[in-house]
MIVEXGU-466197 format. One record per residue (C-alpha): residue number from 1; chain; x, y, z. Coordinates in steps of 0.25 Angstrom, whole numbers. Example, Ala and Ser with C-alpha at 12.3 -4.5 7.8 and 13.67 -1.06 7.14 Angstrom:
BEGIN
r num=1 | chaine=A | east=49 | north=-18 | up=31
r num=2 | chaine=A | east=55 | north=-4 | up=29
This chain:
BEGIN
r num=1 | chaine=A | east=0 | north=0 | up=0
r num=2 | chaine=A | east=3 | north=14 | up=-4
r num=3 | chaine=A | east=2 | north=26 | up=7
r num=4 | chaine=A | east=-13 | north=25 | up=3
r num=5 | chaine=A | east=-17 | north=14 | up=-6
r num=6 | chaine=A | east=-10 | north=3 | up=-13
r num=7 | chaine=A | east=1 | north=13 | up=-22
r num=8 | chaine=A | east=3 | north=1 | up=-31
r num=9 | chaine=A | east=0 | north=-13 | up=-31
r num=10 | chaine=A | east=6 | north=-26 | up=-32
r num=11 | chaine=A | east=15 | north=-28 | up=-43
r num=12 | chaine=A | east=15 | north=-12 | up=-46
r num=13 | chaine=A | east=27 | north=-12 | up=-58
r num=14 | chaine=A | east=34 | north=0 | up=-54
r num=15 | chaine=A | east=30 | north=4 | up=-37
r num=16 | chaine=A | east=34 | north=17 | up=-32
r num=17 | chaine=A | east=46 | north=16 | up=-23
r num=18 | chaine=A | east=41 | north=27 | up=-16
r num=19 | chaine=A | east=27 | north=21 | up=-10
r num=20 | chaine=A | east=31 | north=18 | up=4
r num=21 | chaine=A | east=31 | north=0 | up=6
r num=22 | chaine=A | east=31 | north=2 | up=20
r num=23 | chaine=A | east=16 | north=4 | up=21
r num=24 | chaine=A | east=10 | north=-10 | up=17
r num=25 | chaine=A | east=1 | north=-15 | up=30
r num=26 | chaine=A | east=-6 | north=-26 | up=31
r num=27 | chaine=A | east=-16 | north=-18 | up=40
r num=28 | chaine=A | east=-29 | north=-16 | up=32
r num=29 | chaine=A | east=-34 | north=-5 | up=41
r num=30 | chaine=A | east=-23 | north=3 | up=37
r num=31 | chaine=A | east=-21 | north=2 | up=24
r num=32 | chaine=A | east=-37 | north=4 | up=24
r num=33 | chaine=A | east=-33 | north=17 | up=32
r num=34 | chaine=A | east=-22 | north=20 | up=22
r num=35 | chaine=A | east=-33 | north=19 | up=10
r num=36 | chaine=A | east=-43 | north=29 | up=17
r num=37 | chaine=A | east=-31 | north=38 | up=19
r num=38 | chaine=A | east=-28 | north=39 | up=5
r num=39 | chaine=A | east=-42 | north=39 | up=-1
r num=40 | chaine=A | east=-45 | north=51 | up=9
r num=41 | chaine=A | east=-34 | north=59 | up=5
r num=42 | chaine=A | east=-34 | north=56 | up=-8
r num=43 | chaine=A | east=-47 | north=60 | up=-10
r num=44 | chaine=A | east=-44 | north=73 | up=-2
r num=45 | chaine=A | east=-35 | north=76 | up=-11
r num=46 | chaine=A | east=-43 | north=76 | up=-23
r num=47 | chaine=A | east=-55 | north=81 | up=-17
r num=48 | chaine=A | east=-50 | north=93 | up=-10
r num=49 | chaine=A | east=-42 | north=98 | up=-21
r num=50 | chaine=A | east=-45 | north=113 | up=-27
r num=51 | chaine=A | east=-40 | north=122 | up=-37
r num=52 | chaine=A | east=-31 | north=130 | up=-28
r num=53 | chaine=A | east=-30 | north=144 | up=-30
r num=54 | chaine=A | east=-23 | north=149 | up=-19
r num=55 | chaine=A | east=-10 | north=145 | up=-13
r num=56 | chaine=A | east=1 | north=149 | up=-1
r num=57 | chaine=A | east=13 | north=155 | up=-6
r num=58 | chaine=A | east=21 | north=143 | up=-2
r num=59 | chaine=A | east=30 | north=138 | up=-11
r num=60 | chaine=A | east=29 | north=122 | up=-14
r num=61 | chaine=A | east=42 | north=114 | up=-14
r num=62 | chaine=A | east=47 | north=108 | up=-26
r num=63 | chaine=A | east=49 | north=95 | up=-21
r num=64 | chaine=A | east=34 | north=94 | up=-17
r num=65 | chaine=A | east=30 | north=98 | up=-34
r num=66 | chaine=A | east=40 | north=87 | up=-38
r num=67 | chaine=A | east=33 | north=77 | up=-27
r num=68 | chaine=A | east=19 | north=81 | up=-33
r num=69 | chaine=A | east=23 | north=79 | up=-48
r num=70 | chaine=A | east=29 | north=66 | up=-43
r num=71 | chaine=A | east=17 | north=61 | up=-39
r num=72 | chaine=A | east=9 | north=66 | up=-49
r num=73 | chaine=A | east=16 | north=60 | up=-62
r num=74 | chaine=A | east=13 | north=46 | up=-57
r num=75 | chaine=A | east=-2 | north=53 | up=-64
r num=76 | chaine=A | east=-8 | north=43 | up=-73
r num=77 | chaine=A | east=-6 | north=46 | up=-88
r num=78 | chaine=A | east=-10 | north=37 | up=-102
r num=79 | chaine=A | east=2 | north=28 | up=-104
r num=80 | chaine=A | east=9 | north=35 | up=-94
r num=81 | chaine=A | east=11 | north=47 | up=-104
r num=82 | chaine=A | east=12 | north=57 | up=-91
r num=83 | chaine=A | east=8 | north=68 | up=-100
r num=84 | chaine=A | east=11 | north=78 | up=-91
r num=85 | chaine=A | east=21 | north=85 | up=-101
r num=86 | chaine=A | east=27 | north=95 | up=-90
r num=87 | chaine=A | east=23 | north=101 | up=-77
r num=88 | chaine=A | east=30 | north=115 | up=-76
r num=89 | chaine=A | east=30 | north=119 | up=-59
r num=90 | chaine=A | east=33 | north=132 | up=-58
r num=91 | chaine=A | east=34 | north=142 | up=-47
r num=92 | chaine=A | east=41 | north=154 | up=-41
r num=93 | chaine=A | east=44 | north=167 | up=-50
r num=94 | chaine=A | east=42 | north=158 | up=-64
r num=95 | chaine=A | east=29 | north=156 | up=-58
r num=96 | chaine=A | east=24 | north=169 | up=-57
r num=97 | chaine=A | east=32 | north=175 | up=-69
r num=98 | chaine=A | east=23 | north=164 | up=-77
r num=99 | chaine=A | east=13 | north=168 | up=-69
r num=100 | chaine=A | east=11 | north=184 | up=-71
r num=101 | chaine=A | east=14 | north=183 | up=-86
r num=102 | chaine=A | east=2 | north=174 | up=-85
r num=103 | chaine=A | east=-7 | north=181 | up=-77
r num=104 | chaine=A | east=-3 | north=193 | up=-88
r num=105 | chaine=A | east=-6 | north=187 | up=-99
r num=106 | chaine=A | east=-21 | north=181 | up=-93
r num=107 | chaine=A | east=-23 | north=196 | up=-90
r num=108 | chaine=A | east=-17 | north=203 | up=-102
r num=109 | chaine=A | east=-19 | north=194 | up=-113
r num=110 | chaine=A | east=-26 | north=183 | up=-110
r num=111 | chaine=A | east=-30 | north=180 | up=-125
r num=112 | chaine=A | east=-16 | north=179 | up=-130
r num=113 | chaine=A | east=-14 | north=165 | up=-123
r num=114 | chaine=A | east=-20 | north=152 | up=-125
r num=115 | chaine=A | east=-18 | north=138 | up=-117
r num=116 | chaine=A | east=-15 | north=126 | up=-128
r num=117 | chaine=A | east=-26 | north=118 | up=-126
r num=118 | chaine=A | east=-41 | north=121 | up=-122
r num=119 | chaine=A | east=-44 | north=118 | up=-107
r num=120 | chaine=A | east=-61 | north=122 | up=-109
r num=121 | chaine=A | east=-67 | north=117 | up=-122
r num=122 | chaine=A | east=-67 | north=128 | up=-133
r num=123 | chaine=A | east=-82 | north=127 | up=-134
r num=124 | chaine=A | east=-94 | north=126 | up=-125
r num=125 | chaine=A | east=-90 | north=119 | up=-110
r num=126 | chaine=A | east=-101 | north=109 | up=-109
r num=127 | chaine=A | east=-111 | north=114 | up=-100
r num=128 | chaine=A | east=-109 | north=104 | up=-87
r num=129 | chaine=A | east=-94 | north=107 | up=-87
r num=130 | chaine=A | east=-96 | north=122 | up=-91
r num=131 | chaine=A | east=-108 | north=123 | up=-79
r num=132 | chaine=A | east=-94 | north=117 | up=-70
r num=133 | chaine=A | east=-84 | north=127 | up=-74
r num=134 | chaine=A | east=-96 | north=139 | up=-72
r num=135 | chaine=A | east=-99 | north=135 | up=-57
r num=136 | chaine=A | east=-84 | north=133 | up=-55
r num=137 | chaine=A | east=-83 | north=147 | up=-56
r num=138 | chaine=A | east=-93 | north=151 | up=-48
r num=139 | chaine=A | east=-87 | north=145 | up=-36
r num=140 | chaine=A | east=-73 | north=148 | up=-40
r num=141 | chaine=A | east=-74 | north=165 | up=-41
r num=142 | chaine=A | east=-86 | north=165 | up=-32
r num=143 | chaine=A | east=-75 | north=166 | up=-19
r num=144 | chaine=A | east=-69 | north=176 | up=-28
r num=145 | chaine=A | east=-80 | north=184 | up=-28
r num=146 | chaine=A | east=-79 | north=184 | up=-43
r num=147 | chaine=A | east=-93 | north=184 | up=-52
r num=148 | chaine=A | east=-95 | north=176 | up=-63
r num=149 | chaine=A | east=-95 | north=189 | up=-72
r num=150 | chaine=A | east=-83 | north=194 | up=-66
r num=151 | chaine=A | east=-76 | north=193 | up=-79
r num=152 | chaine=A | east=-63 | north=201 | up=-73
r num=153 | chaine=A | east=-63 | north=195 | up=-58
r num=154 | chaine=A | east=-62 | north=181 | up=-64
r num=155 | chaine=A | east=-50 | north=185 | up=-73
r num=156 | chaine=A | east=-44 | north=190 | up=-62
r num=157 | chaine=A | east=-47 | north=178 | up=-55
r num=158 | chaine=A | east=-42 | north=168 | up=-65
r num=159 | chaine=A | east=-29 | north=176 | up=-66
r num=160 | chaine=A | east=-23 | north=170 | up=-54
r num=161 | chaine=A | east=-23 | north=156 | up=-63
r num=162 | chaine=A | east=-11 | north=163 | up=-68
r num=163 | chaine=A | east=0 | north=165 | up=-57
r num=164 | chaine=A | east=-4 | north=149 | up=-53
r num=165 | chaine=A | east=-14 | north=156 | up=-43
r num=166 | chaine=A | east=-1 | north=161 | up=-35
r num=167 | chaine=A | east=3 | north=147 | up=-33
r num=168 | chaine=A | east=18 | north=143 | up=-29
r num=169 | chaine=A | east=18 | north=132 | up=-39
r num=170 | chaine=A | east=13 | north=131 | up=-53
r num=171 | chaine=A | east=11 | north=118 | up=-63
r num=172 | chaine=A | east=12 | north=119 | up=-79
r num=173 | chaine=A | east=8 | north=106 | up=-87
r num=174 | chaine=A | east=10 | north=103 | up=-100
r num=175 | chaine=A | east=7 | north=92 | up=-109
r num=176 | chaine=A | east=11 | north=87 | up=-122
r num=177 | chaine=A | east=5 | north=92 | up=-134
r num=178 | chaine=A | east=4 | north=80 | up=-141
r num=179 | chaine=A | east=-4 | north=74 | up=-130
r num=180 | chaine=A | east=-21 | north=72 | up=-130
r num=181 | chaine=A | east=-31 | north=73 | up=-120
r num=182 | chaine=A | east=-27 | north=59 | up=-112
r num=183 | chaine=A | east=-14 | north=65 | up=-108
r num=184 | chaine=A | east=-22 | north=80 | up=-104
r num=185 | chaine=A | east=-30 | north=69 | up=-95
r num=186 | chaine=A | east=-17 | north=64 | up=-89
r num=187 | chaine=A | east=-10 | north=76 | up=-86
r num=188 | chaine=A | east=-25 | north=77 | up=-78
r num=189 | chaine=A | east=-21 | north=67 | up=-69
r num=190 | chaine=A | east=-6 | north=73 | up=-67
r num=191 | chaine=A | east=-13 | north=86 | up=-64
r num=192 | chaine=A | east=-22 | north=80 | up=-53
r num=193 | chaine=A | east=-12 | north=71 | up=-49
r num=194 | chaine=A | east=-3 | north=84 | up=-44
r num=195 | chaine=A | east=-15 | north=91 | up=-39
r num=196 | chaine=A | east=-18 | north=80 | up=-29
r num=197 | chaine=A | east=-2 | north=79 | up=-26
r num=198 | chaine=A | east=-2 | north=92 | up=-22
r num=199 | chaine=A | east=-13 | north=91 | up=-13
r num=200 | chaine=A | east=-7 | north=80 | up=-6
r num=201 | chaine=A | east=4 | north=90 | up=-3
r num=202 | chaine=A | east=-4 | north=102 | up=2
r num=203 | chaine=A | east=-4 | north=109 | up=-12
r num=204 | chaine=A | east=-15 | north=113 | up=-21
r num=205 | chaine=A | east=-16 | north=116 | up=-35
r num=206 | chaine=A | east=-24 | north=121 | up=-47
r num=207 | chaine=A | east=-24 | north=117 | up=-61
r num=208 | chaine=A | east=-24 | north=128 | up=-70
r num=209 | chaine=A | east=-28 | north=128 | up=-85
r num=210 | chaine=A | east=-25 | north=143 | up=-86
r num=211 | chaine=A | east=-12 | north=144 | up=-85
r num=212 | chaine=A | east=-11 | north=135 | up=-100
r num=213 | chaine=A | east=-16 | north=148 | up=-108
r num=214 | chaine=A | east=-5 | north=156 | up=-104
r num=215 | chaine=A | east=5 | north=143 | up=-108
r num=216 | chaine=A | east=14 | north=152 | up=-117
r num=217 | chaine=A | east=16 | north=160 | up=-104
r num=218 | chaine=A | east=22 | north=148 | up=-98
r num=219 | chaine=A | east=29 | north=144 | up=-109
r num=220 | chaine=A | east=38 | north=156 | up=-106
r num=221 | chaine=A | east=43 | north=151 | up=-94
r num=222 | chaine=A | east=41 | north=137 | up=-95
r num=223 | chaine=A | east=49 | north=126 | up=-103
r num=224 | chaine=A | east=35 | north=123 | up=-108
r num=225 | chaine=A | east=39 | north=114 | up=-122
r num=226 | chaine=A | east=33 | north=116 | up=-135
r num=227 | chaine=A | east=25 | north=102 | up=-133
r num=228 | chaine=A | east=17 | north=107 | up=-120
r num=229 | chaine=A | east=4 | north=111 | up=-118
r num=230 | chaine=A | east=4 | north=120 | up=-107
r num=231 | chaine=A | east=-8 | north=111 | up=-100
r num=232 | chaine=A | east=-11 | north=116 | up=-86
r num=233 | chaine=A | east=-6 | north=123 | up=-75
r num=234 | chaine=A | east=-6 | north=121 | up=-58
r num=235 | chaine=A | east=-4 | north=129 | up=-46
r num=236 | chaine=A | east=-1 | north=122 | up=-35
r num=237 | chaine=A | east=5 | north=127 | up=-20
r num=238 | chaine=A | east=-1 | north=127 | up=-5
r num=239 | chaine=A | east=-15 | north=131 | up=-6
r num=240 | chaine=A | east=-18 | north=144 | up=1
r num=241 | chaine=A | east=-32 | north=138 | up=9
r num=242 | chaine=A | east=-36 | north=151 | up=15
r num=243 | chaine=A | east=-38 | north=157 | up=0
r num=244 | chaine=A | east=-45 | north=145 | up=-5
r num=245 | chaine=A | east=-53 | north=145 | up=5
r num=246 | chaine=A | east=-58 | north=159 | up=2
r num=247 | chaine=A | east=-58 | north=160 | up=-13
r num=248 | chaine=A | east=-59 | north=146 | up=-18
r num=249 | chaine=A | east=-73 | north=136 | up=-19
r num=250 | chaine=A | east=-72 | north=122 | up=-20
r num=251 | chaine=A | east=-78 | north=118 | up=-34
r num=252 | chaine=A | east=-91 | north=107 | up=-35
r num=253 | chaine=A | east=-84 | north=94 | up=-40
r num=254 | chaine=A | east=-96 | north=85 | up=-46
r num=255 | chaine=A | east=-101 | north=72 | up=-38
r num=256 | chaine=A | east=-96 | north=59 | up=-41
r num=257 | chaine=A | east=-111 | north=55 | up=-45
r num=258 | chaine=A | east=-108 | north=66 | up=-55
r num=259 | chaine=A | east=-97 | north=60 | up=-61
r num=260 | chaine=A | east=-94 | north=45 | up=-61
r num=261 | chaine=A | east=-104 | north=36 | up=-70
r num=262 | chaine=A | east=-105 | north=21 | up=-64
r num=263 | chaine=A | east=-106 | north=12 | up=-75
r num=264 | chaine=A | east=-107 | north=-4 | up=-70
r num=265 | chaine=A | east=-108 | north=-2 | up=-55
C-alpha cells in the first residue's frame, strides 16, 4: 500500500523507488483508515478548489514549483505523448515587465492582438453553456460591486488578468502546433494535475486564457519556438484569504444527477 491506496499493484513494470515500502500492514483497520484518509482529502482538494485572484506577496520557492511539476507529469496523455510542449515559470522583474507591456496593450490596443486558437466558439455559444457563462458573471463582479452594463468597470476588472493577478508566480504553456484536440485534452489533465498539486502544498491557482491574446507579447521575453502555441496561462502563489473572502463567490457547480448517464445498472 501506498501512503493512501495501493500506489501500484503486483507486478507493476517499473515501481516508483520513492513510494515509502515500510508501510505495508497487515491490520485492515488501518489500511481501511488509510483509505478514508486519502479519499477525504482528495476530495478536499478538488472540491474546494477556486479561481484564485488574490495572493500574499510571498514568494514560492523553487524547489517546491519543481516538486509540483514533478508530480504533475506523471498526467496521463495518449500513447504517452505528454504533449505539454513547454511550461515557462516566471517571476520577479521579468514578470512584471511581461506584465505591464500586457496590461498596456489590453488598455491601448487591444484589437492589435490575437490569441492562436479560439477558446469560445466563433459563433453563437449554445444556449445551456451560454446561460452558464452569464450567471458566472453575475456572482463573480456582484462582490465587486460592478453592474452587468458597466462596460468600463468590467475592463478594469479584467485587467488584472494581465499582471497574473499580482501573483508571485506565473505559468505559460505551449503545445505543439501539429497536434489536434486529443492532446488540448491531455494538457487538460496536466493542467489539473498542477492545480490540485498546488493545493496540497497551501497554493492556489488560476488558469488563464487571457494571457494567450497577448502571446506575441510574450514571445519577446520568452524563448517561445516558432512550433508553440502560446495555449494557457497560470497564477499561482499563497492565496490572500481575507481578500477572497470579501471579493470573490463560490461558482454553482451542477449536481452529479446532472451530469452522469447510468447505462446498464
Amino acid at each position: 500500500m501506498s501512503v493512501f491506496t495501493a500506489a501500484y499493484p503486483v507486478g507493476h513494470p517499473d515501481p516508483d523507488v520513492s513510494v515509502p515500502d515500510n508501510i505495508i500492514t497487515n491490520h485492515d483497520s488501518a489500511c481501511q483508515e488509510r483509505h478514508n484518509d486519502a479519499v477525504e482529502i482528495t476530495d478536499s482538494l478538488m472540491k474546494n478548489r477556486f479561481s484564485c485572484r488574490y495572493y500574499l506577496p510571498k514568494p514560492v520557492e523553487k524547489k517546491t514549483i519543481e516538486e509540483i511539476i514533478d508530480a504533475a507529469r506523471h498526467s496521463p496523455s495518449g500513447n504517452n505523448m505528454q504533449p505539454w510542449d513547454k511550461v515557462y515559470c516566471i517571476t520577479g522583474a521579468l514578470k512584471d515587465a511581461i506584465g505591464r507591456e500586457m496590461v498596456e496593450a489590453h488598455t491601448n490596443t487591444p484589437d492589435a492582438y490575437s490569441a492562436q486558437y479560439l477558446y469560445y466558439p466563433a459563433g453563437p455559444i449554445p444556449p445551456k453553456y451560454a446561460k452558464r457563462r452569464f450567471e458566472f458573471g453575475k456572482h463573480f463582479y456582484a462582490p465587486l460591486h460592478v453592474d452587468h452594463g458597466d462596460l468600463k468597470g468590467r475592463a478594469r476588472v479584467s485587467t488584472r488578468n494581465f499582471n497574473f493577478f499580482d501573483a508571485p508566480v506565473a505559468f505559460i504553456f505551449t503545445i505543439n502546433n501539429g497536434l489536434t484536440q486529443g492532446s488540448w485534452l491531455d494538457v487538460g489533465y496536466f493542467l489539473q494535475s498542477i492545480t490540485i498539486a498546488a493545493r496540497a502544498r497551501g497554493l492556489e491557482t488560476i488558469s488563464q486564457e487571457a494571457p494567450a491574446k497577448y502571446q506575441l507579447i510574450l514571445r519577446k521575453h520568452l524563448p517561445i519556438g516558432d512550433d508553440e502555441v502560446v495555449a494557457l496561462g497560470m497564477s499561482m502563489g499563497y492565496p490572500d484569504l481575507e481578500k477572497v473572502a470579501q471579493f470573490s463567490a463560490k461558482q454553482p457547480k451542477r449536481e452529479v444527477s446532472d451530469i452522469v448517464e447510468f447505462c446498464g445498472f
